[in-house]
N, CA and C atoms as an extended XYZ file, in Angstrom:
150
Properties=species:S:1:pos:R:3:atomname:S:1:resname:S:1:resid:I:1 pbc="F F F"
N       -22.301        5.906       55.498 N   UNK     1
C       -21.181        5.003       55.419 CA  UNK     1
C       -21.053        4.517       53.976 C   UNK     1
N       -19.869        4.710       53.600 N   UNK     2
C       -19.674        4.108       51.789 CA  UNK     2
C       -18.377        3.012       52.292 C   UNK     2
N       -18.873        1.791       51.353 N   UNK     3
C       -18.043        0.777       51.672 CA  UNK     3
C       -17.382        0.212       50.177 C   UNK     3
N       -16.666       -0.292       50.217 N   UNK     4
C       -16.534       -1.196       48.767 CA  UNK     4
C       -17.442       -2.389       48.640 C   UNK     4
N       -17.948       -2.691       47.265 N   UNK     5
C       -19.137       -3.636       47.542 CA  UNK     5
C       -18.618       -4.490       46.524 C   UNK     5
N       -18.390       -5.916       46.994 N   UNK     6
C       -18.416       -7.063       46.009 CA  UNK     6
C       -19.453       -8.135       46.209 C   UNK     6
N       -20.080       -8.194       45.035 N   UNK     7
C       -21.174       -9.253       44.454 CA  UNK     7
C       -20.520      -10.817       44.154 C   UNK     7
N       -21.521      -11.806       44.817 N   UNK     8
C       -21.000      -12.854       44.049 CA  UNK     8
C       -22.353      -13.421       43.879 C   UNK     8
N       -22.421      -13.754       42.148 N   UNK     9
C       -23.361      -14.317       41.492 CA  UNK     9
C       -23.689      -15.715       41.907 C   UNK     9
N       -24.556      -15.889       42.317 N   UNK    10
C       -25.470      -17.367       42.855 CA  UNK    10
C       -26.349      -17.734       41.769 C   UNK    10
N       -27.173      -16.833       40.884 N   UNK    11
C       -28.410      -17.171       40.217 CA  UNK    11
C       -28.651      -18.286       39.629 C   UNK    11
N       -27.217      -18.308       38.702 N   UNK    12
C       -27.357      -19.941       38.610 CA  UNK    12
C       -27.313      -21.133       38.677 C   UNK    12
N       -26.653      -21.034       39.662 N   UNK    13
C       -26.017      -22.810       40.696 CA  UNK    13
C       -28.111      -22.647       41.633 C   UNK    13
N       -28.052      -21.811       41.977 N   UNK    14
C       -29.902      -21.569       42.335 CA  UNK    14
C       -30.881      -21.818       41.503 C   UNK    14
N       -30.814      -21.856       39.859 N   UNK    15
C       -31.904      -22.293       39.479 CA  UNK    15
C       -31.435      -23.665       39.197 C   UNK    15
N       -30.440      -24.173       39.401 N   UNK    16
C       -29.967      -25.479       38.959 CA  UNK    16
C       -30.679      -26.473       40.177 C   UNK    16
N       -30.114      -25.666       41.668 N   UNK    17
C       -30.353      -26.602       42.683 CA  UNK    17
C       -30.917      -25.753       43.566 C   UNK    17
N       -32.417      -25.526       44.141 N   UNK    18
C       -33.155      -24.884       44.472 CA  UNK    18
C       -32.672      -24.620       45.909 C   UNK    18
N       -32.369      -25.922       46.729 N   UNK    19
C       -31.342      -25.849       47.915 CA  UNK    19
C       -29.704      -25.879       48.146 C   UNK    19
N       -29.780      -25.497       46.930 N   UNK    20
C       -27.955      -24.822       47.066 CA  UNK    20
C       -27.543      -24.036       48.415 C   UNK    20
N       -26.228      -24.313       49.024 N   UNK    21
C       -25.955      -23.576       49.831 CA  UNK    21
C       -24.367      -23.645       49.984 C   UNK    21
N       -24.207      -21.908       49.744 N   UNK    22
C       -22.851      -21.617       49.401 CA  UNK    22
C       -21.711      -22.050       50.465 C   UNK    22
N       -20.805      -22.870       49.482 N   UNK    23
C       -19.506      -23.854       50.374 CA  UNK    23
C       -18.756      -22.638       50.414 C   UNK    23
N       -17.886      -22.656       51.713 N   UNK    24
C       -17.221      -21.565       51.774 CA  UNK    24
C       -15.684      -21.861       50.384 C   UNK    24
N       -15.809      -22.943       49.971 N   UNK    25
C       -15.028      -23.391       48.664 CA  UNK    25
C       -15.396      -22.059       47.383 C   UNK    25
N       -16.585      -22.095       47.261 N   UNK    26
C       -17.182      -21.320       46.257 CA  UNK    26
C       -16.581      -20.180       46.772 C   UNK    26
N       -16.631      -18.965       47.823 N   UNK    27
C       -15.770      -17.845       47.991 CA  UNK    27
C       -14.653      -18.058       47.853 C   UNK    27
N       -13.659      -18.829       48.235 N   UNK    28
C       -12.284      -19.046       47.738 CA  UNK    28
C       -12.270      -19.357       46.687 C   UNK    28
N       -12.705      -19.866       45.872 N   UNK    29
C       -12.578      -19.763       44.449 CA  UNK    29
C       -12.836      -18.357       43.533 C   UNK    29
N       -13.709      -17.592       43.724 N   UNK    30
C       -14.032      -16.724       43.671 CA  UNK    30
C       -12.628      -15.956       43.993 C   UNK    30
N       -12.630      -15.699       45.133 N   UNK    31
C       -11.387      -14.898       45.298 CA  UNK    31
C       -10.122      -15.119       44.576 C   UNK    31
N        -9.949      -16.418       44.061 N   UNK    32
C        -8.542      -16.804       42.819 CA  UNK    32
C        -8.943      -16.168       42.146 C   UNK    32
N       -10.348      -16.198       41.196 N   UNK    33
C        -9.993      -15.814       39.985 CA  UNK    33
C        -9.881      -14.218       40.226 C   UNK    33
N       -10.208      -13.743       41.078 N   UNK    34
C       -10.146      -11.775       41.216 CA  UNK    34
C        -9.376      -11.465       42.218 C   UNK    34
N        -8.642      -10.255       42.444 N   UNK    35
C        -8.003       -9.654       43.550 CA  UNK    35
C        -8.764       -9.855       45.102 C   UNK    35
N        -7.585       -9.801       45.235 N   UNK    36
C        -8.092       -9.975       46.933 CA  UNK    36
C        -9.182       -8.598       47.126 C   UNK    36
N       -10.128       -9.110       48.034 N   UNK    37
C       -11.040       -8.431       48.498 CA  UNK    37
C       -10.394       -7.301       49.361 C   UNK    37
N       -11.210       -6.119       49.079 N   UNK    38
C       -11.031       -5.107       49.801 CA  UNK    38
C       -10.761       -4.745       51.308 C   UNK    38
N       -10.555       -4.264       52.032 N   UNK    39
C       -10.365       -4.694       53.602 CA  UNK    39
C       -11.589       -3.456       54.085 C   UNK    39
N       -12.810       -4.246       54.427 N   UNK    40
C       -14.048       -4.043       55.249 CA  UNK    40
C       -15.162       -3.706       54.609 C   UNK    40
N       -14.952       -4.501       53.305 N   UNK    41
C       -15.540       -4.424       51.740 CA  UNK    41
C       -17.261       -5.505       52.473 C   UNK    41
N       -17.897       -4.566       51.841 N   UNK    42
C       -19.726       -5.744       52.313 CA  UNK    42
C       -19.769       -6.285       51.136 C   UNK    42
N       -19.954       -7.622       51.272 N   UNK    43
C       -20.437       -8.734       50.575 CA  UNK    43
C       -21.798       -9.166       50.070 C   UNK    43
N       -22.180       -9.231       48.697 N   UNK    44
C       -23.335       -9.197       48.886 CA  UNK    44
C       -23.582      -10.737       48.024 C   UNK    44
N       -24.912      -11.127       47.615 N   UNK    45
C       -24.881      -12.600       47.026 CA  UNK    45
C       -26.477      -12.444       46.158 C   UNK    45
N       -25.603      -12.143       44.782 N   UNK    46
C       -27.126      -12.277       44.239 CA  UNK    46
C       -27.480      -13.388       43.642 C   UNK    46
N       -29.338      -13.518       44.160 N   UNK    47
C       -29.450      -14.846       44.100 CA  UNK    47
C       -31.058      -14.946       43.123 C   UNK    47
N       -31.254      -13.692       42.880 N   UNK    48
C       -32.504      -13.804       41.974 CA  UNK    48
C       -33.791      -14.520       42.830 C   UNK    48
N       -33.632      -14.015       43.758 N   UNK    49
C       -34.794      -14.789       44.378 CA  UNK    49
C       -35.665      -13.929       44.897 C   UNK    49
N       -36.603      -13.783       45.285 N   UNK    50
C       -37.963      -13.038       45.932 CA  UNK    50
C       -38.569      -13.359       46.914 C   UNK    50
């Protein structure tokens, strides 16, 4: 299965605030500043964590 893949960068609102947890505000924002998301596109969230 090949999908379209969009990333959204967390790393650093995460080293800022160790219990950050993404407002669904933060994806809509996200989505202003770039084209609408792909239709059945996987989402991924990098967060630099281990």
């Amino acid at each position: 299965m090949v999908l379209p893949l969009v990333v959204i960068d967390l790393h650093a609102k995460l080293a800022k605030y160790a219990d950050y947890v993404q407002p669904l505000d933060d994806m809509r924002d996200w989505g202003q500043c770039r084209d609408r998301l792909p239709i059945g596109a996987f989402m991924s969230m990098r967060t630099e964590l281990s």
